[in-house]
Chimera marker file (.cmm) of the C-alpha trace (Angstrom):
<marker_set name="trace">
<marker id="1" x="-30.668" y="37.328" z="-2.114" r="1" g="1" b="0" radius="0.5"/>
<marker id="2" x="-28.730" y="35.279" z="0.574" r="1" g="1" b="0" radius="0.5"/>
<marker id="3" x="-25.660" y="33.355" z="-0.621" r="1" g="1" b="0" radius="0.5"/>
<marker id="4" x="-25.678" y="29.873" z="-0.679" r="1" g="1" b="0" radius="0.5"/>
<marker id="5" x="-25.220" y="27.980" z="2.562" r="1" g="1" b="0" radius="0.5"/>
<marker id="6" x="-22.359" y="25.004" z="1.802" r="1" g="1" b="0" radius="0.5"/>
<marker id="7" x="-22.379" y="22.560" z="4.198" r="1" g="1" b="0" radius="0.5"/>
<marker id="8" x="-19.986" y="19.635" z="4.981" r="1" g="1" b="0" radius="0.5"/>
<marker id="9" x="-19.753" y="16.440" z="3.204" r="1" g="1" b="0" radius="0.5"/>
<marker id="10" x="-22.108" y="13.882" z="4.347" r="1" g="1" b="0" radius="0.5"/>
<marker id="11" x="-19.478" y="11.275" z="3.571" r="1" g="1" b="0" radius="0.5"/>
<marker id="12" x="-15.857" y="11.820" z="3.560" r="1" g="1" b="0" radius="0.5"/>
<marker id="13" x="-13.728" y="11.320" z="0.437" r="1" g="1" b="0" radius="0.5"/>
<marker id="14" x="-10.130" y="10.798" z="-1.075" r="1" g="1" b="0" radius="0.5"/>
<marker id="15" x="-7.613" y="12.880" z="0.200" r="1" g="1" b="0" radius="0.5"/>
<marker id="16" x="-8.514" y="11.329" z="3.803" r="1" g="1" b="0" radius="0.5"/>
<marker id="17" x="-5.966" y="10.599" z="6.325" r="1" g="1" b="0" radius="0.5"/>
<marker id="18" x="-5.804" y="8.627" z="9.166" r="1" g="1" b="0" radius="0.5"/>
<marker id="19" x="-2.803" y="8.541" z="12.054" r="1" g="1" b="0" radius="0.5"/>
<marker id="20" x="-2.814" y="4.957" z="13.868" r="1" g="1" b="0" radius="0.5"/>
<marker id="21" x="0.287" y="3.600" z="16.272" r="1" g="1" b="0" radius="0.5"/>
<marker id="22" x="1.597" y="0.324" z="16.334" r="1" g="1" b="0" radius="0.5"/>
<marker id="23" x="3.316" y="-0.995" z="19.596" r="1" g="1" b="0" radius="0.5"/>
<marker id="24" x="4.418" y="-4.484" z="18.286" r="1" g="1" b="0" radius="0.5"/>
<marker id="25" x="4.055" y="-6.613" z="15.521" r="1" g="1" b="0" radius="0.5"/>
<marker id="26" x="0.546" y="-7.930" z="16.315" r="1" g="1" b="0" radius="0.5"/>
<marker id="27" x="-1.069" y="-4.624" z="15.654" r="1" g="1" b="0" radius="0.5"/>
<marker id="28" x="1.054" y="-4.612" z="11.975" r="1" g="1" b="0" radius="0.5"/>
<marker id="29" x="-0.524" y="-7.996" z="11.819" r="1" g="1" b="0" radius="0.5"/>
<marker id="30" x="-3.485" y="-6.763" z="13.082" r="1" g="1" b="0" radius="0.5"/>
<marker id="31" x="-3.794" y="-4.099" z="10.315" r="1" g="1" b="0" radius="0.5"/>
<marker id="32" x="-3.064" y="-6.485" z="7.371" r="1" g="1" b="0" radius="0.5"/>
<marker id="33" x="-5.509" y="-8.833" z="8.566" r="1" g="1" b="0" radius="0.5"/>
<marker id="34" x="-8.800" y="-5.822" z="8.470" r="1" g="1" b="0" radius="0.5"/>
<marker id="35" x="-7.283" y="-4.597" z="5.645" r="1" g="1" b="0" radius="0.5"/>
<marker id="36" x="-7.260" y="-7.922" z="3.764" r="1" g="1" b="0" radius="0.5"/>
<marker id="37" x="-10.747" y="-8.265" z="4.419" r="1" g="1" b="0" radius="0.5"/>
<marker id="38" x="-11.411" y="-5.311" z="2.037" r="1" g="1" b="0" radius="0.5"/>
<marker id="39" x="-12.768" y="-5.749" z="-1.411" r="1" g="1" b="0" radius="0.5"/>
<marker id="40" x="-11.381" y="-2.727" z="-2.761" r="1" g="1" b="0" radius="0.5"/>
<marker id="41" x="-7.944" y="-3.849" z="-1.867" r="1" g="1" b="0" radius="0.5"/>
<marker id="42" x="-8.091" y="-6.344" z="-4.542" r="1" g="1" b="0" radius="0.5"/>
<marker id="43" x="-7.480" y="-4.189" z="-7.904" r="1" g="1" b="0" radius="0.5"/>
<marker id="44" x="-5.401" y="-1.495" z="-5.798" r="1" g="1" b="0" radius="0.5"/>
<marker id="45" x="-1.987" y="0.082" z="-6.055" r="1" g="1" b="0" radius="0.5"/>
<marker id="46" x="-0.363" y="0.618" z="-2.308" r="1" g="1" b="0" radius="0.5"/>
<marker id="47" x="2.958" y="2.487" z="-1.695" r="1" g="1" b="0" radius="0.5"/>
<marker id="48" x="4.535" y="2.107" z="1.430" r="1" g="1" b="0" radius="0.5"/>
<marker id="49" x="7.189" y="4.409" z="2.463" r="1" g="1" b="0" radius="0.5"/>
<marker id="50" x="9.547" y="4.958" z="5.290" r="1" g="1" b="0" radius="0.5"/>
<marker id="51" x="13.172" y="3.871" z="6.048" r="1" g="1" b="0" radius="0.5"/>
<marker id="52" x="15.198" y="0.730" z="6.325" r="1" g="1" b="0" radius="0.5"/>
<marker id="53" x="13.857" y="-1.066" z="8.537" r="1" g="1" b="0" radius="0.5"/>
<marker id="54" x="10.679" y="0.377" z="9.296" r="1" g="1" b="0" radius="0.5"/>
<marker id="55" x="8.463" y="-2.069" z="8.977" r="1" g="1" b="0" radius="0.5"/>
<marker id="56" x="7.476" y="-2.163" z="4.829" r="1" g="1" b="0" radius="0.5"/>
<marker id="57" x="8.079" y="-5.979" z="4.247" r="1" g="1" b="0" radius="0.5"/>
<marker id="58" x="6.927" y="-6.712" z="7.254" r="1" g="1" b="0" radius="0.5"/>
<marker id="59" x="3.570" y="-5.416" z="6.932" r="1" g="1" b="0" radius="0.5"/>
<marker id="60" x="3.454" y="-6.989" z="3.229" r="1" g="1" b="0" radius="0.5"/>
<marker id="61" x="4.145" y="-10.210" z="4.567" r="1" g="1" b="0" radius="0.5"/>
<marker id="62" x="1.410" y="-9.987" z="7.048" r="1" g="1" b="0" radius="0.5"/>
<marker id="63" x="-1.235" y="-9.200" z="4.326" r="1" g="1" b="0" radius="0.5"/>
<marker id="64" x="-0.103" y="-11.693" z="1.832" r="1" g="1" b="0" radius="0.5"/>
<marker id="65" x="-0.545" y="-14.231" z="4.319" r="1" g="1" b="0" radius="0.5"/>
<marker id="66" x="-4.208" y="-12.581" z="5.363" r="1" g="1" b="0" radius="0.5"/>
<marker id="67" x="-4.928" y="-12.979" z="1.750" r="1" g="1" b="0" radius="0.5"/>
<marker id="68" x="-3.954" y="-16.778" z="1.753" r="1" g="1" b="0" radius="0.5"/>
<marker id="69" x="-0.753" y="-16.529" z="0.074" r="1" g="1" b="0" radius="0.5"/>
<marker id="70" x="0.940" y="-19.300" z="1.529" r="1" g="1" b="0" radius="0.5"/>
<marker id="71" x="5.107" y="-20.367" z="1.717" r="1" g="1" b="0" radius="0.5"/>
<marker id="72" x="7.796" y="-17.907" z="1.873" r="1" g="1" b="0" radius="0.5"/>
<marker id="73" x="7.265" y="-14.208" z="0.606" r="1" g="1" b="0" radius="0.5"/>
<marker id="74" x="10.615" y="-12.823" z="0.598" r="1" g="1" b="0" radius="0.5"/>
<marker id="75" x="11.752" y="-9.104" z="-0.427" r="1" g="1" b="0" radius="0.5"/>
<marker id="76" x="12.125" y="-7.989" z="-3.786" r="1" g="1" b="0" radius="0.5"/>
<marker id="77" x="14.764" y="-5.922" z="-3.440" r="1" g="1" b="0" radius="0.5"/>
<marker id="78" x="17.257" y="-7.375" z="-6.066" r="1" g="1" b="0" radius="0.5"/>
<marker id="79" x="14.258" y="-8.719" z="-8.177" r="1" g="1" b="0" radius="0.5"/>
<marker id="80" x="12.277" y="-5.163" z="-7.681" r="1" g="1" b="0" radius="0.5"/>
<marker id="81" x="9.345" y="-7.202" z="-8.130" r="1" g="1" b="0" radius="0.5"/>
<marker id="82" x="7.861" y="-10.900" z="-6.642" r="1" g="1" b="0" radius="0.5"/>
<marker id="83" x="4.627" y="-11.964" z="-8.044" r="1" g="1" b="0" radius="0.5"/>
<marker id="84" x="1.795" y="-13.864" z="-6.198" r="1" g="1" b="0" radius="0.5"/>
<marker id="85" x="-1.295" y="-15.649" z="-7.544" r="1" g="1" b="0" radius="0.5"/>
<marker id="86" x="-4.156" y="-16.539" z="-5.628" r="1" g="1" b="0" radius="0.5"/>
<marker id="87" x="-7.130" y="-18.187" z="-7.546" r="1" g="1" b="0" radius="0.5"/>
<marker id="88" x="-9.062" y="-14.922" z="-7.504" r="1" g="1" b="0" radius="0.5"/>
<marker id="89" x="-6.176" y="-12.218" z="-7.271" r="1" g="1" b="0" radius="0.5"/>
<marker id="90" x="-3.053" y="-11.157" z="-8.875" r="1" g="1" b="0" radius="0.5"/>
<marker id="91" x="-0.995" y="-9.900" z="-6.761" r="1" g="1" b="0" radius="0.5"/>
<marker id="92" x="2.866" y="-7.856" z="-7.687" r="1" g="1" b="0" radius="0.5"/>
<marker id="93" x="5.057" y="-7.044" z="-4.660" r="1" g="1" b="0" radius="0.5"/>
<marker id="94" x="7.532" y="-3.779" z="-6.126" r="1" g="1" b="0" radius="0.5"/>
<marker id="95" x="10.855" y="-2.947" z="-3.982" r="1" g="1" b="0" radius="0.5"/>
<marker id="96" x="12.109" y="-0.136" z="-6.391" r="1" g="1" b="0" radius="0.5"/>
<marker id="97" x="14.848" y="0.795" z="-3.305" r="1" g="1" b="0" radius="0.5"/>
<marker id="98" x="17.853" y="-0.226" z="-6.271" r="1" g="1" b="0" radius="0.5"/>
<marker id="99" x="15.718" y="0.979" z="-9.229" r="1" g="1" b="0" radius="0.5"/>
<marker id="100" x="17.720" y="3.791" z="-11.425" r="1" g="1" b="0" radius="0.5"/>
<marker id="101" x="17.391" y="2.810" z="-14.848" r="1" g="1" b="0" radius="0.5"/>
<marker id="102" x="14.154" y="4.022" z="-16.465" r="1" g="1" b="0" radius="0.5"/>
<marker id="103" x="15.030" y="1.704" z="-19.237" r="1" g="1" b="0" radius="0.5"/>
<marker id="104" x="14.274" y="-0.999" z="-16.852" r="1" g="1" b="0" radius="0.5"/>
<marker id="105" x="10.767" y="0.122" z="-16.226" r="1" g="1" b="0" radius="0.5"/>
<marker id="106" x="9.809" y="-0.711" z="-20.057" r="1" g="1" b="0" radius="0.5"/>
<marker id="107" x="12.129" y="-3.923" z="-20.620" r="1" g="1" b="0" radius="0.5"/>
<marker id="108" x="10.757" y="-5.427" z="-17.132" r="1" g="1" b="0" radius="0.5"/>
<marker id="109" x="6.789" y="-4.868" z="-18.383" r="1" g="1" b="0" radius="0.5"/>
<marker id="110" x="6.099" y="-2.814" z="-15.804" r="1" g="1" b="0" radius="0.5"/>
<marker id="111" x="3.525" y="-0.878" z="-17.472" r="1" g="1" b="0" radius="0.5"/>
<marker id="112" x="1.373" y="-3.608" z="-18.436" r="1" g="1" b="0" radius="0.5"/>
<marker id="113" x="1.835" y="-5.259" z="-14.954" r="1" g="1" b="0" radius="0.5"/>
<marker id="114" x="0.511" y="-1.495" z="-13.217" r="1" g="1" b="0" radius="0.5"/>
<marker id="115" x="-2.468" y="-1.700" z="-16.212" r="1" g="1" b="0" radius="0.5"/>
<marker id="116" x="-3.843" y="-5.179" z="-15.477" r="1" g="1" b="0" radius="0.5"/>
<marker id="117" x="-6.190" y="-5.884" z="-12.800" r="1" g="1" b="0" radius="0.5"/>
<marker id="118" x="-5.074" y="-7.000" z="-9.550" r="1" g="1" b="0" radius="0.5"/>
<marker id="119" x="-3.018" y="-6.256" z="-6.373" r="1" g="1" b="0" radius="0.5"/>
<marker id="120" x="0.178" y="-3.811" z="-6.827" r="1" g="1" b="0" radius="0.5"/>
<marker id="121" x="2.550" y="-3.001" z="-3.355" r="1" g="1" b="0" radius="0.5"/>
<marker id="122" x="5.204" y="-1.156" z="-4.096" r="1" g="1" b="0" radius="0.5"/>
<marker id="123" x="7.874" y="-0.164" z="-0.970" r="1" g="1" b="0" radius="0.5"/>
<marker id="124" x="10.662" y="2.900" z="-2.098" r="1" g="1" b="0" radius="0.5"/>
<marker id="125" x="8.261" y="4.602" z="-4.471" r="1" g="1" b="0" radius="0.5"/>
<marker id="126" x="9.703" y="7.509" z="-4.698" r="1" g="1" b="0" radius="0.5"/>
<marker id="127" x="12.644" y="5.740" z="-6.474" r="1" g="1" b="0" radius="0.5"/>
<marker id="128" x="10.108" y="5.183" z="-9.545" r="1" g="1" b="0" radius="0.5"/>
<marker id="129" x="7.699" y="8.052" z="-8.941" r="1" g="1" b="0" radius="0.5"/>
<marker id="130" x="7.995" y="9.492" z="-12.744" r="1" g="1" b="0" radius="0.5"/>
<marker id="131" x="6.675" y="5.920" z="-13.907" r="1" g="1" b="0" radius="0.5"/>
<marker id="132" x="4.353" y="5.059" z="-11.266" r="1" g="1" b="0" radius="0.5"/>
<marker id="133" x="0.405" y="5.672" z="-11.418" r="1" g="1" b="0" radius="0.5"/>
<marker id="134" x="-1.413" y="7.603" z="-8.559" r="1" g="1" b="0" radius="0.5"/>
<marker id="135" x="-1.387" y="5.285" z="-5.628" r="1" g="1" b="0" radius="0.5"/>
<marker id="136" x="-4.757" y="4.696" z="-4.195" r="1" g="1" b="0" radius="0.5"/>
<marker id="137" x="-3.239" y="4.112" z="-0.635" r="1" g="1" b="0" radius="0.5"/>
<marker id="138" x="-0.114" y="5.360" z="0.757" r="1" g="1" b="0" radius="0.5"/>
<marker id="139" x="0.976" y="4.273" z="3.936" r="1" g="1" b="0" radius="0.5"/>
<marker id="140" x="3.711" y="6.327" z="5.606" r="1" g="1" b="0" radius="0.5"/>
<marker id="141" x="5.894" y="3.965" z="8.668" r="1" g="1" b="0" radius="0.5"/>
<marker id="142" x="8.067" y="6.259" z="10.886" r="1" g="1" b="0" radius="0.5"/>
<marker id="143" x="9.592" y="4.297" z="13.905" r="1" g="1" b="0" radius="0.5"/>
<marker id="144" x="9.109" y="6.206" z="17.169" r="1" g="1" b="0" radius="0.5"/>
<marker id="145" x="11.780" y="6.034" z="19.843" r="1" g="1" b="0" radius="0.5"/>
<marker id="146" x="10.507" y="3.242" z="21.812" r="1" g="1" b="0" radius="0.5"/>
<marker id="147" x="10.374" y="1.498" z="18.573" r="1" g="1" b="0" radius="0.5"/>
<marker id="148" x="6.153" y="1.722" z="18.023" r="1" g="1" b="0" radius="0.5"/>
<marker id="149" x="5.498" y="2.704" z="14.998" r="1" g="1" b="0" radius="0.5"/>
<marker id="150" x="3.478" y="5.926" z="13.920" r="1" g="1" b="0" radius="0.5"/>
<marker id="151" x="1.205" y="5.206" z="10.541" r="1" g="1" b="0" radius="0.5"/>
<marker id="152" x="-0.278" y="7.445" z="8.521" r="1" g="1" b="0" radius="0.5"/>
<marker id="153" x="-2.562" y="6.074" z="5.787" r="1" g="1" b="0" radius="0.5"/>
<marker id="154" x="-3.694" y="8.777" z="3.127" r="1" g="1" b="0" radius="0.5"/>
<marker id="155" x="-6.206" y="7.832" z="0.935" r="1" g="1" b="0" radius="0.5"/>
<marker id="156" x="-5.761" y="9.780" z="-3.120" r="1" g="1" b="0" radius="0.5"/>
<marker id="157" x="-8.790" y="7.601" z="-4.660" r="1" g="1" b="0" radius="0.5"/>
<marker id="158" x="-12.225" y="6.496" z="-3.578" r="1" g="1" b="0" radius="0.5"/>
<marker id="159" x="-10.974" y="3.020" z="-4.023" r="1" g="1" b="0" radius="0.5"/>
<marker id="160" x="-8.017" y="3.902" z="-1.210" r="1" g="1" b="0" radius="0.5"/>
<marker id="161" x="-10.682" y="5.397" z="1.129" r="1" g="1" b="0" radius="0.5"/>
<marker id="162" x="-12.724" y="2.591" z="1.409" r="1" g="1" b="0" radius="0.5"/>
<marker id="163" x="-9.388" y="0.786" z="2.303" r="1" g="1" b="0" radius="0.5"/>
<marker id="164" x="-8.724" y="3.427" z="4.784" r="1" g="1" b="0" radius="0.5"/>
<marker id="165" x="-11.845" y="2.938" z="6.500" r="1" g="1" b="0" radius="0.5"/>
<marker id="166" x="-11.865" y="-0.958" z="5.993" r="1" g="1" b="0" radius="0.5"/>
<marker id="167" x="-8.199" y="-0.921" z="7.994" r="1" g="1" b="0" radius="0.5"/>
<marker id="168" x="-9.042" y="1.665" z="10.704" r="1" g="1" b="0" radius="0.5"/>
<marker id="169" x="-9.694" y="-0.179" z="14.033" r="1" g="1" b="0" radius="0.5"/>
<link id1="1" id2="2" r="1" g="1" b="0" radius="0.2"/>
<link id1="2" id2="3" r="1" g="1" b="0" radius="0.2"/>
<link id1="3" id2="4" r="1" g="1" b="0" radius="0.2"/>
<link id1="4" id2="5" r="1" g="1" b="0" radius="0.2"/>
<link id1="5" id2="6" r="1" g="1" b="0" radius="0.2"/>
<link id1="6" id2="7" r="1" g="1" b="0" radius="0.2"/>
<link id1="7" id2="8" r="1" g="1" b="0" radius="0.2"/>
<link id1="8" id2="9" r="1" g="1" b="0" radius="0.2"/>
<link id1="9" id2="10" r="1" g="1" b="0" radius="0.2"/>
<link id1="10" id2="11" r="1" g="1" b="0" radius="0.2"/>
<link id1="11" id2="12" r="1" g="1" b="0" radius="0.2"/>
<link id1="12" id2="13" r="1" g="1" b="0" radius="0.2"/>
<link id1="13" id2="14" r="1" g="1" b="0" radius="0.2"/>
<link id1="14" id2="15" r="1" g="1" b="0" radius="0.2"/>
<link id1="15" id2="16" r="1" g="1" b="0" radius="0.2"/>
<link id1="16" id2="17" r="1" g="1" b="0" radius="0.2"/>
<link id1="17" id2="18" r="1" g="1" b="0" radius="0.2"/>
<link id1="18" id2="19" r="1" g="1" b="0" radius="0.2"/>
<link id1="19" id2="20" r="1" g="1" b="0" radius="0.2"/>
<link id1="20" id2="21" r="1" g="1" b="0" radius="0.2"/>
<link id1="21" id2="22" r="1" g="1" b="0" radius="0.2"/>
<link id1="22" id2="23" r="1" g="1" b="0" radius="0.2"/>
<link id1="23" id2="24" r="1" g="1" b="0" radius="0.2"/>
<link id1="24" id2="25" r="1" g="1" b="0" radius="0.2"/>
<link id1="25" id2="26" r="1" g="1" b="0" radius="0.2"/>
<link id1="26" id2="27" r="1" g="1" b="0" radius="0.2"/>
<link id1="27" id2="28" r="1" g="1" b="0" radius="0.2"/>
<link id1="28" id2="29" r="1" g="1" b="0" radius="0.2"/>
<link id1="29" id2="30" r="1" g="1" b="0" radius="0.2"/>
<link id1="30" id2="31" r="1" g="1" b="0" radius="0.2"/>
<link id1="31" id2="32" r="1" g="1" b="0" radius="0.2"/>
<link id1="32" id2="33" r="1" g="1" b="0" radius="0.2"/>
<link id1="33" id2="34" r="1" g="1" b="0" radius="0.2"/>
<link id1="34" id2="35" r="1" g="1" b="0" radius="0.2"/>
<link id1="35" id2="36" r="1" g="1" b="0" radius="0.2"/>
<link id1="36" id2="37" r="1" g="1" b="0" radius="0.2"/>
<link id1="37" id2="38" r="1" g="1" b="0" radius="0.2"/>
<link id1="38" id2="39" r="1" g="1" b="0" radius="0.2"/>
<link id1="39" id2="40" r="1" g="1" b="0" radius="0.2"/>
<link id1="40" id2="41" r="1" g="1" b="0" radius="0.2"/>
<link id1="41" id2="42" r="1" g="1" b="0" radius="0.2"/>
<link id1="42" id2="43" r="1" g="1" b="0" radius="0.2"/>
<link id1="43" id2="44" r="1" g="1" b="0" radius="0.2"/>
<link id1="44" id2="45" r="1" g="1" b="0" radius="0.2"/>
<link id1="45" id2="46" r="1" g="1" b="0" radius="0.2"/>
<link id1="46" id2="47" r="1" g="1" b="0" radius="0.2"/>
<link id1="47" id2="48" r="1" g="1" b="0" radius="0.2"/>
<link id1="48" id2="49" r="1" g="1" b="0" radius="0.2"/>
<link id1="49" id2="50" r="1" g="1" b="0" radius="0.2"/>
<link id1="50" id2="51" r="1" g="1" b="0" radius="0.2"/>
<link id1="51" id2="52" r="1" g="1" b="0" radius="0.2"/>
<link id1="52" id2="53" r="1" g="1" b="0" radius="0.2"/>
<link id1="53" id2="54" r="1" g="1" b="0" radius="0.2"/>
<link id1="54" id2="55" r="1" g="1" b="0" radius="0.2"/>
<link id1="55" id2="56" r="1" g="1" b="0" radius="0.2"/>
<link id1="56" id2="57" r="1" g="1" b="0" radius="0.2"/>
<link id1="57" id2="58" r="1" g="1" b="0" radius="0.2"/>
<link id1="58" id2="59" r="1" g="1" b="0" radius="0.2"/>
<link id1="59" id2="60" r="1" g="1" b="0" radius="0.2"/>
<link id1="60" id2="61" r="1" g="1" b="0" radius="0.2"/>
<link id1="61" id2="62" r="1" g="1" b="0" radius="0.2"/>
<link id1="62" id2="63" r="1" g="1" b="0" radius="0.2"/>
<link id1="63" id2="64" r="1" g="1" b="0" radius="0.2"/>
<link id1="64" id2="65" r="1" g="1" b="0" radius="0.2"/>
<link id1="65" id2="66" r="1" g="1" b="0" radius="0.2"/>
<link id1="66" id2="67" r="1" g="1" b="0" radius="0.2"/>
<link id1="67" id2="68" r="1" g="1" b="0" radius="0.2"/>
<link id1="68" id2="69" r="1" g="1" b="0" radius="0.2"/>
<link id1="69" id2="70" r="1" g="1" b="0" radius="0.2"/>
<link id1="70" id2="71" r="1" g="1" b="0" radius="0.2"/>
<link id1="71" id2="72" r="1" g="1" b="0" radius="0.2"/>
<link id1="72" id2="73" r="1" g="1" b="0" radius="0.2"/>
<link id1="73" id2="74" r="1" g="1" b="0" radius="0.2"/>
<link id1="74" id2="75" r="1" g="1" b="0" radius="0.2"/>
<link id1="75" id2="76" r="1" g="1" b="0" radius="0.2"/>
<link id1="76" id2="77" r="1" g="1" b="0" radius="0.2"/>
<link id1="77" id2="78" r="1" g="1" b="0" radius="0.2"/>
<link id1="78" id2="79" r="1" g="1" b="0" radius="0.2"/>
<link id1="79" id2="80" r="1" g="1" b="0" radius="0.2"/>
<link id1="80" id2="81" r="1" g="1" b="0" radius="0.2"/>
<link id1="81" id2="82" r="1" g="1" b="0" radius="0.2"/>
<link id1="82" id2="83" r="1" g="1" b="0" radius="0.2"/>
<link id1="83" id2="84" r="1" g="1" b="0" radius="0.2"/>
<link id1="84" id2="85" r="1" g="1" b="0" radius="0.2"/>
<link id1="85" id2="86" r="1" g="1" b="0" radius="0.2"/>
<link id1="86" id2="87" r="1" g="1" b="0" radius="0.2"/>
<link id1="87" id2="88" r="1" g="1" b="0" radius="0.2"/>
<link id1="88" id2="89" r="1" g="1" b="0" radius="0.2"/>
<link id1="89" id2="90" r="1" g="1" b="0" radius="0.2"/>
<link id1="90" id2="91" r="1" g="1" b="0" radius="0.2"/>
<link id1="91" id2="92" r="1" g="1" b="0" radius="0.2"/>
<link id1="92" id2="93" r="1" g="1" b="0" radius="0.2"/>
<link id1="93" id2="94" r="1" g="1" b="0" radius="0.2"/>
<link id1="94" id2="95" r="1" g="1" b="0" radius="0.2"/>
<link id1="95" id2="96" r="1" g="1" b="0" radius="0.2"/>
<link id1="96" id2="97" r="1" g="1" b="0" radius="0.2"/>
<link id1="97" id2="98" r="1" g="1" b="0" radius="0.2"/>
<link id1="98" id2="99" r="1" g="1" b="0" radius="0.2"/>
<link id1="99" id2="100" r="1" g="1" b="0" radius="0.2"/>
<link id1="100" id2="101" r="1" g="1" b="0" radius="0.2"/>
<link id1="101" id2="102" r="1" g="1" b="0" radius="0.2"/>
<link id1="102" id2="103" r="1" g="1" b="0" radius="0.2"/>
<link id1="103" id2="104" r="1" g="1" b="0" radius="0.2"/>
<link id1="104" id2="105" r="1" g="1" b="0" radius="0.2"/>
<link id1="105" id2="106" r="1" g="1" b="0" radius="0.2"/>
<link id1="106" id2="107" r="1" g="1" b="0" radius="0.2"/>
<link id1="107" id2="108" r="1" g="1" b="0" radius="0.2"/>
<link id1="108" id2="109" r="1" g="1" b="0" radius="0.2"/>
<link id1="109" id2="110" r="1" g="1" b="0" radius="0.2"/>
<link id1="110" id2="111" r="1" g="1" b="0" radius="0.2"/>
<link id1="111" id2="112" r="1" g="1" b="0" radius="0.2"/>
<link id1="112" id2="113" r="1" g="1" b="0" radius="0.2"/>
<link id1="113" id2="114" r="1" g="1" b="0" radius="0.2"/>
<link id1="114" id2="115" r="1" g="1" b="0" radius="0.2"/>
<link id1="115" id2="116" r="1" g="1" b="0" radius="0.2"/>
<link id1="116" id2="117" r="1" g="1" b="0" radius="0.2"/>
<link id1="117" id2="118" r="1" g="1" b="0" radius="0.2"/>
<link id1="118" id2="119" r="1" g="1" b="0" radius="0.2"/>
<link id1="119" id2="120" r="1" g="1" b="0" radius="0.2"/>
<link id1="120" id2="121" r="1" g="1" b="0" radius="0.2"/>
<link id1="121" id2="122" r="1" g="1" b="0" radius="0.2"/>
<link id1="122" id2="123" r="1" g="1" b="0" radius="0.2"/>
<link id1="123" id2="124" r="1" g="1" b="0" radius="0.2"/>
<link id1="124" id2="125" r="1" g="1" b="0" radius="0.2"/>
<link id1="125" id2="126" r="1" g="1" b="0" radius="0.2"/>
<link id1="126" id2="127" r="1" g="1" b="0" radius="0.2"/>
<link id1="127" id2="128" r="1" g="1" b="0" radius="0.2"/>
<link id1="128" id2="129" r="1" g="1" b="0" radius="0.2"/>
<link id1="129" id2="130" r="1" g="1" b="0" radius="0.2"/>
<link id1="130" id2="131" r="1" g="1" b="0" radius="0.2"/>
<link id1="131" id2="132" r="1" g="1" b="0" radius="0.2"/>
<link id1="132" id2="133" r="1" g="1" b="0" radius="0.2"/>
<link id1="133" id2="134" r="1" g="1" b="0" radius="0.2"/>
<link id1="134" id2="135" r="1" g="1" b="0" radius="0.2"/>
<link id1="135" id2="136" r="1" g="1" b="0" radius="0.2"/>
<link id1="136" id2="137" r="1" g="1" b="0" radius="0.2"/>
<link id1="137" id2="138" r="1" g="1" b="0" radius="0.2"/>
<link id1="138" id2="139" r="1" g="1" b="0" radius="0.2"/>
<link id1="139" id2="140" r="1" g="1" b="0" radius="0.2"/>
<link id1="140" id2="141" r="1" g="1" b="0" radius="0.2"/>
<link id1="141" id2="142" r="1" g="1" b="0" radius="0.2"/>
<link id1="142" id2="143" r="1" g="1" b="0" radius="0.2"/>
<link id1="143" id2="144" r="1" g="1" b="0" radius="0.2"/>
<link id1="144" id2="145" r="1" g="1" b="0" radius="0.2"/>
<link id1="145" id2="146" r="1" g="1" b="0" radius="0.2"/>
<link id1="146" id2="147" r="1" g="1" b="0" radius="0.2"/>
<link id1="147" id2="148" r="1" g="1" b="0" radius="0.2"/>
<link id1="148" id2="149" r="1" g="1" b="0" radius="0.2"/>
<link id1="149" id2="150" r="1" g="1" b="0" radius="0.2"/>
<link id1="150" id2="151" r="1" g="1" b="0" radius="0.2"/>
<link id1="151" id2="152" r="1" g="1" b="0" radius="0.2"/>
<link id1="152" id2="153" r="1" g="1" b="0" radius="0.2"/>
<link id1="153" id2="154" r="1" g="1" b="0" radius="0.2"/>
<link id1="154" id2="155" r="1" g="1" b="0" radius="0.2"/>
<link id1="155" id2="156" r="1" g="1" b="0" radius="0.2"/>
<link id1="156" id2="157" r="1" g="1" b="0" radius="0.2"/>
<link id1="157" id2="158" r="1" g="1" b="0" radius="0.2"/>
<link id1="158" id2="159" r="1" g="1" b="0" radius="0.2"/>
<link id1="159" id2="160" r="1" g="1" b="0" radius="0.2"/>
<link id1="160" id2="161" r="1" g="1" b="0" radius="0.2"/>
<link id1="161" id2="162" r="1" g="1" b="0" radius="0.2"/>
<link id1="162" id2="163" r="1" g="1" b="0" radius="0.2"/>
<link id1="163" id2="164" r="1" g="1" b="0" radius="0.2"/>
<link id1="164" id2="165" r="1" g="1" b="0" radius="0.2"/>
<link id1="165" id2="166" r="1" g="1" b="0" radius="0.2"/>
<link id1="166" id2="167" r="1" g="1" b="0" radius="0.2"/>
<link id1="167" id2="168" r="1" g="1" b="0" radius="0.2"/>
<link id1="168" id2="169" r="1" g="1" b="0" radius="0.2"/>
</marker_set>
């Protein structure tokens, strides 16, 4: 009897990476504006990750505007976290770069913020990691010498491949 033949995925799935460069700001803006234009994006958890300076806020500016959040969006680095609404979309904008209290992860509500629907970014995650769910989407920003930046998305859930896709160019 022969074994059984496996053959590759029709479709790709979670666990998907893709590499992308960006040589200025346009293409960060460039990148929040496709992936705005998802529908998955809008009950997603995103970390971002890389170092001061990289590029994190920037990018979440860009997409909150793509979204239509309008006026200032600032950094939530002494607040950890800036919320947005949008008539059809919550949307919670983490900076846990100061966080160190896990105390502060219960007395701030975070748990019922990360279990209602809507949009969650969070930039330093690895500073909450023990509290925070799976992302769906991590995007990795590493700045090259001539100052382009090298991105690496990595999808974990079906929900972050489809915004994988949805952001590629």
């Amino acid at each position: 009897m022969n074994a059984a033949v496996r053959h590759p995925p029709i479709v790709e799935s979670p666990g998907a990476e893709a590499l992308l460069l960006w040589r200025s700001e346009h293409y960060t803006q460039a990148f929040a504006q496709r992936l705005s234009l998802c529908p998955a994006l809008q009950h997603s958890f995103v970390q971002l990750h890389g170092d001061l300076g990289a590029g994190k806020t920037t990018l979440v500016r860009h997409l909150l505007h793509a979204l239509g959040v309008t006026g200032r969006i600032k950094s939530p680095t002494y607040t950890v976290v800036e919320p947005y609404e949008l008539p059809d979309l919550a949307i919670w904008h983490f900076d846990f770069y100061r966080f160190s209290d896990p105390r502060e992860w219960e007395d701030a509500g975070f748990r019922d913020i990360f279990a209602s629907p809507g949009l969650k970014i969070a930039e330093w995650p690895e500073h909450a990691a023990a509290f925070l769910p799976q992302a769906d989407l991590e995007i990795h920003i590493a700045v090259l010498a001539d100052e382009t930046r090298e991105v690496t998305l990595i999808a974990h859930t079906d929900t972050g491949y489809a915004m994988l896709q949805a952001a590629k160019p």
